[in-house]
C-alpha positions in Angstrom: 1.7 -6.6 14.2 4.9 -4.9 13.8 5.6 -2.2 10.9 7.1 -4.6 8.0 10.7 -3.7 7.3 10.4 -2.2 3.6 14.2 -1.4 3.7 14.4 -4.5 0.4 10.8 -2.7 -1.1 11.2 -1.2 -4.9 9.3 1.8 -3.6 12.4 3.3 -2.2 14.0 2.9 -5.5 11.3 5.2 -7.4 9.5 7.3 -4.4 6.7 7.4 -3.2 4.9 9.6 -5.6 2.8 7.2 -7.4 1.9 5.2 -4.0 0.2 8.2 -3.0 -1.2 10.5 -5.5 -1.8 13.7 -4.4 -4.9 14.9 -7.4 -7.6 12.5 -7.8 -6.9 12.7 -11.5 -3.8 11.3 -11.1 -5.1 8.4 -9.1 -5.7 5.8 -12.5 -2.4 5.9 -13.3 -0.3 6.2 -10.5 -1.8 3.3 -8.8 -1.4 1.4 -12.4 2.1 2.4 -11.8 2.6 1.2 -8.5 0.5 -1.8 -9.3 3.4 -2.5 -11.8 6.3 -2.2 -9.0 4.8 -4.1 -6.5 4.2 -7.1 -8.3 7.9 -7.9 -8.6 8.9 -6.7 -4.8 10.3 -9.2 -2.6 8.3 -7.3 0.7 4.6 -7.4 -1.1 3.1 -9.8 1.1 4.1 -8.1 4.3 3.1 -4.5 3.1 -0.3 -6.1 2.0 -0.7 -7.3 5.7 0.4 -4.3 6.8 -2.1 -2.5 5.0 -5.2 -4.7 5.4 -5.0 -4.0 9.0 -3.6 -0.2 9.5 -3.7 1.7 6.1 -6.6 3.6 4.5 -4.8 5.2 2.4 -2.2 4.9 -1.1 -1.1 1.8 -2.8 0.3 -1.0 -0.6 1.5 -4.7 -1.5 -0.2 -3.8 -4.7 -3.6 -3.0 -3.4 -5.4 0.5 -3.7 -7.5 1.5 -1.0 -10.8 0.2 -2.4 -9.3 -3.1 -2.5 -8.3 -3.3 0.7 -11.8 -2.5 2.2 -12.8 -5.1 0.1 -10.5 -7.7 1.8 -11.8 -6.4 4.9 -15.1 -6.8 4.0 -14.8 -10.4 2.7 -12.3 -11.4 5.8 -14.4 -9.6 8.1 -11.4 -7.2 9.5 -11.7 -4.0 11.1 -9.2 -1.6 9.6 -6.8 -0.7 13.2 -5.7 2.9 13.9 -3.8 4.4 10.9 -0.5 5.2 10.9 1.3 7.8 9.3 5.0 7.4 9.6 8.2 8.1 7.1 9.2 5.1 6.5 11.5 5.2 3.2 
């Protein structure tokens, strides 16, 4: 599975500040935030792919980390290396 092309994602339009919140006590809102964006972006689907399979960490395709172990955990995935790249 290639990296999705987020080039068209609203994230670069805001940052990536509230996709990855740095103090837990930030975590509520930021991801409430981001949950916000990502509902209307035209790349969710592929960053939730993405992310099911090679992120542990930060808001992707409108999922927070718990989330996505969830999916795993229902689908029966096993989370692939991580990646960290700069990608916006």
């Amino acid at each position: 599975m290639n990296f999705p092309d987020l080039t068209r994602g609203l994230c670069r339009e805001v940052g990536l500040e509230i996709f990855f919140p740095e103090r837990e006590d930030n975590f509520r809102e930021s991801y409430r935030a981001a949950r916000l964006i990502c509902s209307g972006c035209v790349v969710k689907q592929e960053c939730l792919q993405w992310a099911i399979h090679h992120e542990d960490h930060g808001m992707w395709g409108g999922t927070t980390p718990k989330d996505r172990r969830e999916i795993r955990k229902r689908k029966n995935i096993i989370l692939r290396e991580v990646y960290v790249r700069e990608f916006i």
